[in-house]
VOBA-1610 file (N, C-alpha, C; in pm, whole numbers, padded with zeros to 5 digits, always signed):
BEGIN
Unk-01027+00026+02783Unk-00887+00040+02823Unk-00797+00017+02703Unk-00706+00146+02674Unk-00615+00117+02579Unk-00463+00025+02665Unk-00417-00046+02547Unk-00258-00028+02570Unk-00195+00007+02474Unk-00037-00004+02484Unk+00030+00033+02370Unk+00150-00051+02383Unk+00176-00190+02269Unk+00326-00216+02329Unk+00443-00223+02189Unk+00532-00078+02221Unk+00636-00091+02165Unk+00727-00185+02110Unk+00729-00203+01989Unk+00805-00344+01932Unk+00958-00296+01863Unk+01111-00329+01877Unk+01207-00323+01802Unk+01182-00372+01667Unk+01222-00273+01619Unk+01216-00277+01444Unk+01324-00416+01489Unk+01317-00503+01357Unk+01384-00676+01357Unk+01369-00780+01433Unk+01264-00715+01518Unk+01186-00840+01614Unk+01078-00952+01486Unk+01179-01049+01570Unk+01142-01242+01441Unk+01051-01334+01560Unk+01097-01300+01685Unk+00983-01391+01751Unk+00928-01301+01828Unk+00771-01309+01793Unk+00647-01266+01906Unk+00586-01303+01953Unk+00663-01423+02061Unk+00593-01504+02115Unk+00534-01458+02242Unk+00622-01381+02347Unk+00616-01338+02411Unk+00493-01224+02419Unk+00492-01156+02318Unk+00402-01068+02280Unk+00278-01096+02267Unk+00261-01201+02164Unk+00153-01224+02130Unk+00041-01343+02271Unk+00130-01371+02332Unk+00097-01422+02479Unk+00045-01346+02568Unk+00115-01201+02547Unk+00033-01126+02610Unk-00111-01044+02589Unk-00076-01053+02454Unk-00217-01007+02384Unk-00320-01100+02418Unk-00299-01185+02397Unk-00445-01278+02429Unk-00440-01304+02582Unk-00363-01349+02697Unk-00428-01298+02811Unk-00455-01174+02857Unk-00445-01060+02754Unk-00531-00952+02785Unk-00637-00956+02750Unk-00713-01064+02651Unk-00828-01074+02582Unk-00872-00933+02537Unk-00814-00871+02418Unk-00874-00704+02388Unk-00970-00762+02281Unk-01060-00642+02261Unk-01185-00701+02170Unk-01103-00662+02004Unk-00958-00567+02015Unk-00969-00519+01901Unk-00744-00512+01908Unk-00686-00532+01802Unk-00581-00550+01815Unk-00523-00430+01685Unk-00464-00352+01688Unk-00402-00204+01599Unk-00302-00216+01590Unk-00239-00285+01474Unk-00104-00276+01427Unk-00045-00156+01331Unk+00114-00180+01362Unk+00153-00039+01266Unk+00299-00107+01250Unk+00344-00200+01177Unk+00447-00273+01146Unk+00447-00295+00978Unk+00576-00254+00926Unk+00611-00294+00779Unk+00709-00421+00761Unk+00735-00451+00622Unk+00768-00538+00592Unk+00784-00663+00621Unk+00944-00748+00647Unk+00965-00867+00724Unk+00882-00848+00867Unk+00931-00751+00921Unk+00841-00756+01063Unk+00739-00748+01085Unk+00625-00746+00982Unk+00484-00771+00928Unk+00500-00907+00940Unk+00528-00969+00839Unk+00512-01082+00768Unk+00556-01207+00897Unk+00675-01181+00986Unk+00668-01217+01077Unk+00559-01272+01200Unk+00500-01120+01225Unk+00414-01115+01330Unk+00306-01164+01232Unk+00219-01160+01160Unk+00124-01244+01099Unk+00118-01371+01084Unk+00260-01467+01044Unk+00257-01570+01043Unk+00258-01617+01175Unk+00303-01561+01297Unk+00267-01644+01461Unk+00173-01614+01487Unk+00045-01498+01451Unk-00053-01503+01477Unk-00155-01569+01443Unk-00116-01625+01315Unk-00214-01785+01253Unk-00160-01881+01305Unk-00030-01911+01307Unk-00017-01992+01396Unk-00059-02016+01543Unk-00082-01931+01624Unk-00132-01922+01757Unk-00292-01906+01727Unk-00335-01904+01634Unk-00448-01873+01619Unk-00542-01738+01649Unk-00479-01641+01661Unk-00533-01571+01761Unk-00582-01484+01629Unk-00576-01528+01514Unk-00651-01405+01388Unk-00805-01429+01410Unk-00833-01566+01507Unk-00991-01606+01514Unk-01074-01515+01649Unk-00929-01492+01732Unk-00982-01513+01857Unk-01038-01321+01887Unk-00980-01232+01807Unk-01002-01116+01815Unk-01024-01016+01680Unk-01081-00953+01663Unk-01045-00829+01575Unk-00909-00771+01517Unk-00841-00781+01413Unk-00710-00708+01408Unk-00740-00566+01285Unk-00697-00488+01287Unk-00684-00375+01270Unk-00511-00355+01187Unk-00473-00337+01074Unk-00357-00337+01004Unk-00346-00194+00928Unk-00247-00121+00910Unk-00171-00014+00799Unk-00170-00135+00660Unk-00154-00043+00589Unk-00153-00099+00443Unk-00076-00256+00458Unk-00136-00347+00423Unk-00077-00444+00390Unk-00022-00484+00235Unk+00120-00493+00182Unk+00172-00526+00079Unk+00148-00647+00017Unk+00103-00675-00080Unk+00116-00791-00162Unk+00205-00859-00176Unk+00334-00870-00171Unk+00438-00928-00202Unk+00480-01017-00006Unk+00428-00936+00067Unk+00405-00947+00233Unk+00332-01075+00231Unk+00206-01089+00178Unk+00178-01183+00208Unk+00096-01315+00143Unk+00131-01287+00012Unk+00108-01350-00154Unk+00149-01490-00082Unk+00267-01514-00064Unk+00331-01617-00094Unk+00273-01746+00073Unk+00260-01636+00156Unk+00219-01692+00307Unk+00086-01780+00253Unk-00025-01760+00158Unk-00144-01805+00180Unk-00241-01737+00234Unk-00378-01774+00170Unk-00470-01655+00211Unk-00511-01622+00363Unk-00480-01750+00442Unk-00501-01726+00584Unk-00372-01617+00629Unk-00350-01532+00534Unk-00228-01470+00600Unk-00297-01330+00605Unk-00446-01287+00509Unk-00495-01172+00443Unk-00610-01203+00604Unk-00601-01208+00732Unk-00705-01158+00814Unk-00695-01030+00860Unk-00779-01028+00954Unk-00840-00877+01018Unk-00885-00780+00855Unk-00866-00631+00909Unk-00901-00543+00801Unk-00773-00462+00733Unk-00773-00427+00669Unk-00633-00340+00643Unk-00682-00236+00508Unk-00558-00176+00478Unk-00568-00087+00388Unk-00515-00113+00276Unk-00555-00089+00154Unk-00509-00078-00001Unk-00517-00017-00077Unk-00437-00004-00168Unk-00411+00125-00243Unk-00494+00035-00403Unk-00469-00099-00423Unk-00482-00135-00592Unk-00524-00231-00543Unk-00618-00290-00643Unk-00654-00454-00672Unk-00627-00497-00773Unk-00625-00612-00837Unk-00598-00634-00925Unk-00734-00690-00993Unk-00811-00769-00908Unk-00995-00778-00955Unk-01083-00667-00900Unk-01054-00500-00892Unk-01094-00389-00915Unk-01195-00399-01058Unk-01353-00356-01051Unk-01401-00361-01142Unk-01428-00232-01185Unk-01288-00180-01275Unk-01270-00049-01387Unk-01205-00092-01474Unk-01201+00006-01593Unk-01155+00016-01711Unk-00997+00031-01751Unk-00900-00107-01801Unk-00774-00110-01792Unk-00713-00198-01709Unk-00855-00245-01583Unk-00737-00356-01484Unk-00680-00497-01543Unk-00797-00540-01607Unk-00795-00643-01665Unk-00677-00670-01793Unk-00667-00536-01811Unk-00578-00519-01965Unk-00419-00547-01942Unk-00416-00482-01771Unk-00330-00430-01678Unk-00255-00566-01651Unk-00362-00662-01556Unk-00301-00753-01508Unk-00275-00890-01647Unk-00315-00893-01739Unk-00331-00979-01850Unk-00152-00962-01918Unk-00130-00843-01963Unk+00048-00785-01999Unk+00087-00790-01866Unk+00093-00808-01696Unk+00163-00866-01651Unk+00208-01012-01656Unk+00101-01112-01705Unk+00103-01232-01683Unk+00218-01237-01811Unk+00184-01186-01958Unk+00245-01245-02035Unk+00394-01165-02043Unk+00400-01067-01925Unk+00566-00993-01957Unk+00638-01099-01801Unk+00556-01170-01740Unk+00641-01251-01581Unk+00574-01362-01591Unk+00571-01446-01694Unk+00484-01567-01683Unk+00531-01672-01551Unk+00703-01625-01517Unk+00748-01749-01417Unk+00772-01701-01283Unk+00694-01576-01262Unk+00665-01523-01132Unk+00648-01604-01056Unk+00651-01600-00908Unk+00590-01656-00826Unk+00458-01592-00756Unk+00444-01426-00801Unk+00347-01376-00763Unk+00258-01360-00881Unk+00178-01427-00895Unk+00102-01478-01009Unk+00020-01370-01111Unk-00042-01229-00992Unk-00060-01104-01045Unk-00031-01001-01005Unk-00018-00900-01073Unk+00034-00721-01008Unk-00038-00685-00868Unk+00029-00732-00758Unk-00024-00631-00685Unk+00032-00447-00639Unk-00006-00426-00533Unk-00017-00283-00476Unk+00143-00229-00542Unk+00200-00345-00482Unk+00358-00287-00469Unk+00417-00242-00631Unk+00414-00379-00691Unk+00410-00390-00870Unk+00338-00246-00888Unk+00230-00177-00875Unk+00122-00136-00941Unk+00180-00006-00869Unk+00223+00041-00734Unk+00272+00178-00711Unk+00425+00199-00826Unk+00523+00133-00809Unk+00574+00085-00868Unk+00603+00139-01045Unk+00479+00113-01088Unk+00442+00100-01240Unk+00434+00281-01267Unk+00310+00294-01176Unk+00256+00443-01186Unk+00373+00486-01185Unk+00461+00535-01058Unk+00564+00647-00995Unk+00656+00613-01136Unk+00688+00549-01233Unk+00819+00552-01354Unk+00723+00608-01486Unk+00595+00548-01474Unk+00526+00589-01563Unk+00515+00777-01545Unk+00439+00815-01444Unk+00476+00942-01414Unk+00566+01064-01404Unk+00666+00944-01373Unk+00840+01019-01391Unk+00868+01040-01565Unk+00845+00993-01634Unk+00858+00981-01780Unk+00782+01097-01818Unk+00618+01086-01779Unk+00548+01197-01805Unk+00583+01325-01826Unk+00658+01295-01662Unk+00719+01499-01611Unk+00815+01468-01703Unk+00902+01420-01736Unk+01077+01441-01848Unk+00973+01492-01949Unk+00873+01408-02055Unk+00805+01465-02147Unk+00750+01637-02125Unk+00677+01691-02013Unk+00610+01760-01960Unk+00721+01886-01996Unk+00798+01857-01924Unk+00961+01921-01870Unk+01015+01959-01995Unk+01009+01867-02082Unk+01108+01877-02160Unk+01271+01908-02145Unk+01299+01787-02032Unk+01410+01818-01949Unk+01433+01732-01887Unk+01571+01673-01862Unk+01596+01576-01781Unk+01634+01640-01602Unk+01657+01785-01623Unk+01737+01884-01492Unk+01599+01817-01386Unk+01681+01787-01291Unk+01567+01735-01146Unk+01498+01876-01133Unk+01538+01977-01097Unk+01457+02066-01057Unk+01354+02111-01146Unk+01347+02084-01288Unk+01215+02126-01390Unk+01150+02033-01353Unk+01180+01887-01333Unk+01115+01770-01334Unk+01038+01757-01173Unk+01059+01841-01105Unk+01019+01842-00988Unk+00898+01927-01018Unk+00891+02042-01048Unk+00813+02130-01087Unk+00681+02085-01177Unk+00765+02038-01274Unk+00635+01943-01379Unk+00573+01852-01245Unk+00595+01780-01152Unk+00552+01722-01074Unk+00463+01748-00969Unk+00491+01844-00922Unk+00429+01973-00824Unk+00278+01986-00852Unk+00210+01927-00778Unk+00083+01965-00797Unk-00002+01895-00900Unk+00082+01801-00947Unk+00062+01758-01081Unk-00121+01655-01067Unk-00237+01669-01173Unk-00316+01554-01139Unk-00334+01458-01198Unk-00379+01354-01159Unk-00379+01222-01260Unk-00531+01156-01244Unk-00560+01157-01307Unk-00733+01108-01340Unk-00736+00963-01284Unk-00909+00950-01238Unk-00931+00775-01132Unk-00890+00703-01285Unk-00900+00716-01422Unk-00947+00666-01539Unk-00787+00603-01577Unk-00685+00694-01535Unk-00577+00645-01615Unk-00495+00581-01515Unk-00528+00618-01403Unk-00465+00500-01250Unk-00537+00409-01220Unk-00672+00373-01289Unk-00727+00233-01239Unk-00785+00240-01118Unk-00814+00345-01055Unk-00877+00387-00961Unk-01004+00434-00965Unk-01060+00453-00824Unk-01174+00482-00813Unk-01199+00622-00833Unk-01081+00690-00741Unk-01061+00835-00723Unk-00936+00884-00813Unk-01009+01046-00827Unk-00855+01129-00907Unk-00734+01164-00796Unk-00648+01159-00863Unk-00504+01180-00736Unk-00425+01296-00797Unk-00328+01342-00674Unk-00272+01473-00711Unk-00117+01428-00627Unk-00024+01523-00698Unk+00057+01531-00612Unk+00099+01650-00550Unk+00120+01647-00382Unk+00066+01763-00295Unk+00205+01844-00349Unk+00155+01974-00384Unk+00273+02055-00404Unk+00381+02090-00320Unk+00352+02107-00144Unk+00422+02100-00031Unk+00475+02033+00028Unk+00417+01844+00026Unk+00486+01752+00042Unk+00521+01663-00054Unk+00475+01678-00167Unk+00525+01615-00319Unk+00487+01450-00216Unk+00401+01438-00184Unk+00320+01348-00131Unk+00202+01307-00259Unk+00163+01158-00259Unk+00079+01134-00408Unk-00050+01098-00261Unk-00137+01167-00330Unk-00260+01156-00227Unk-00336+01104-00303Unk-00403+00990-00271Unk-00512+00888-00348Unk-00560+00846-00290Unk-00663+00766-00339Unk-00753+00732-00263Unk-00705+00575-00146Unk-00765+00506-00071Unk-00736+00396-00031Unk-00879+00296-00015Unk-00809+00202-00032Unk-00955+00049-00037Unk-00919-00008+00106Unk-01070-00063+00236Unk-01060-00065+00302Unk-01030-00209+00249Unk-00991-00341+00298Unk-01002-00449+00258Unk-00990-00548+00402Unk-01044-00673+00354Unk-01036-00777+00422Unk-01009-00963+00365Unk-00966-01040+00422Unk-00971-01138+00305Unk-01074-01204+00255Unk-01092-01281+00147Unk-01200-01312+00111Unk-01212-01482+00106Unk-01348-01433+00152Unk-01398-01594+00208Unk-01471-01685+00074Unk-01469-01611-00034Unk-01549-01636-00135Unk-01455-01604-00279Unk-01345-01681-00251Unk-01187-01629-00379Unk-01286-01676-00545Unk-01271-01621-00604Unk-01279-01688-00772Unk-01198-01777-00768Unk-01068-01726-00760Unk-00931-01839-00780Unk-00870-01847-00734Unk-00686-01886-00696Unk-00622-01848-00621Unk-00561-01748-00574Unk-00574-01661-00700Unk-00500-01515-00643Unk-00590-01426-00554Unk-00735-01433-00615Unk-00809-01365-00538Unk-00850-01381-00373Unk-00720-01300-00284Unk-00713-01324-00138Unk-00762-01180-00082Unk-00831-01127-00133Unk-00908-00975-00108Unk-01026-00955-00079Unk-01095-00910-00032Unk-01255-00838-00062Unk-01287-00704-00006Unk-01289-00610-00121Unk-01286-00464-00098Unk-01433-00467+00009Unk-01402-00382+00109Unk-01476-00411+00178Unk-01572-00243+00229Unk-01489-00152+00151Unk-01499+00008+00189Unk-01420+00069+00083Unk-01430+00212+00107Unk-01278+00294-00012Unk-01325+00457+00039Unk-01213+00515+00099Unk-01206+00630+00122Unk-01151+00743+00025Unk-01188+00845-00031Unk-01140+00966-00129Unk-01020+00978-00073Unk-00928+01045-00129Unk-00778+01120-00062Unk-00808+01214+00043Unk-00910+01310-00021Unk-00947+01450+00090Unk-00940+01349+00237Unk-01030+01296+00244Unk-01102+01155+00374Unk-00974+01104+00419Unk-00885+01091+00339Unk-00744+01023+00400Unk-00635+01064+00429Unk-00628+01210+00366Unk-00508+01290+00360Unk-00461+01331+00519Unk-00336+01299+00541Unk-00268+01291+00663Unk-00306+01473+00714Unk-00369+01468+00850Unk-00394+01616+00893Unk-00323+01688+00893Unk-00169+01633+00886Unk-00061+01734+00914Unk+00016+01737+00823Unk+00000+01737+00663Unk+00074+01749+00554Unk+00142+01845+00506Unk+00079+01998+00580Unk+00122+02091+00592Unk+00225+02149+00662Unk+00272+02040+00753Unk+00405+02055+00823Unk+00533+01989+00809Unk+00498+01931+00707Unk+00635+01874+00574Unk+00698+02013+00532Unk+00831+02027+00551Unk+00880+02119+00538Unk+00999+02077+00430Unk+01006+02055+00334Unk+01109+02014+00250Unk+01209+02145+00200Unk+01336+02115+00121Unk+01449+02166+00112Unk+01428+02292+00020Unk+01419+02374+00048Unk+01376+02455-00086Unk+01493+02452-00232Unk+01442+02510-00340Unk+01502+02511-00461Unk+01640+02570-00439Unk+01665+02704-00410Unk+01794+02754-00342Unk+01880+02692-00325Unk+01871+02548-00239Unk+01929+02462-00147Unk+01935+02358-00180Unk+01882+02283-00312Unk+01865+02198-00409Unk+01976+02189-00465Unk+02064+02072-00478Unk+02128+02060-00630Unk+02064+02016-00725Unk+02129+02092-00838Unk+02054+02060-00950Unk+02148+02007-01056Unk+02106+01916-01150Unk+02188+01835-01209Unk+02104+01817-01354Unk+02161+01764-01478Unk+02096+01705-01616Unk+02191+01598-01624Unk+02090+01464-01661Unk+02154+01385-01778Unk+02119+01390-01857
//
């Protein structure tokens, strides 16, 4: 038996909610909530305990979401785009010039958010180089389709950006928290990792964006 219960985006207490979840006793709990209203509903669910009492099921969980909560905040399974103890070539190099460019962070290393973040300006620079042009619409074009190797994103898999939805399709890490940290940052344990093809939304093809025509176009 499924259910489904609709939540208002800026809902701060789930008490009510989460009361009901557990006298429904489900074997398996499917969330689809971002930000504060993540971070929210996770922290009453350790508190109520109920991360023990069932299976949870999460959309990408952000680093910056739940760094600061403590690792009992990283239960059930969820999705990720970056690690930062990823064992490839550059992470280490990666997260080492974060420490010494934010030594008084409170988030101690680069995660997902930092690390999408990094790529998308790094990339944007690329296309201006590419372009040879600051005009959005060349720089769109240089972008279009554009690929970027697993080698120079620190990834497992190569990524593209979809020419139709100018969507960055990459790969994702299944994850869960880890019961076995090195240190303190390490609140992860890759637990799976799907290709882009394997992940790519079925209906990407029905992104219908503005065409060039209909574009302003501008240079600085």
């Amino acid at each position: 038996m499924k259910e489904e219960i609709l939540i208002p985006v800026g809902t701060r207490d789930y008490s009510s909610i989460l009361i009901k979840i557990q006298q429904a006793k489900p074997q398996v709990v499917s969330t689809a909530l971002g930000g504060d209203d993540f971070k929210a509903l996770r922290e009453q669910v350790t508190e109520m305990k109920l991360d023990k009492q069932m299976a949870w099921l999460s959309n990408q969980l952000d680093w910056p979401d739940f760094y600061r909560a403590g690792p009992d905040a990283a239960f059930g399974v969820f999705g990720a785009t970056w690690y930062h103890y990823l064992d490839l070539p550059g992470v280490a190099d990666f997260v080492a010039k974060y420490k010494a460019r934010w030594p008084e962070s409170e988030i101690h290393v680069p995660g997902n958010v930092y690390y999408n973040g990094y790529m998308g300006m790094r990339e944007l620079i690329l296309a201006i180089e590419r372009a040879d042009s600051t005009n959005n619409i060349k720089i769109i074009k240089a972008l279009e389709g554009h690929k970027m190797s697993a080698l120079d994103r620190m990834q497992h898999f190569d990524a593209w950006i979809d020419p139709d939805s100018h969507h960055v399709q990459q790969g994702i890490y299944l994850a869960a928290g880890n019961d076995k940290p090195r240190d303190k940052t390490d609140r992860l344990k890759i637990i799976g990792m799907g290709d882009p093809m394997a992940v790519a939304d079925a209906n990407e093809s029905s992104c219908k964006l503005e065409s060039y025509a209909d574009t302003p176009t501008y240079e600085t």
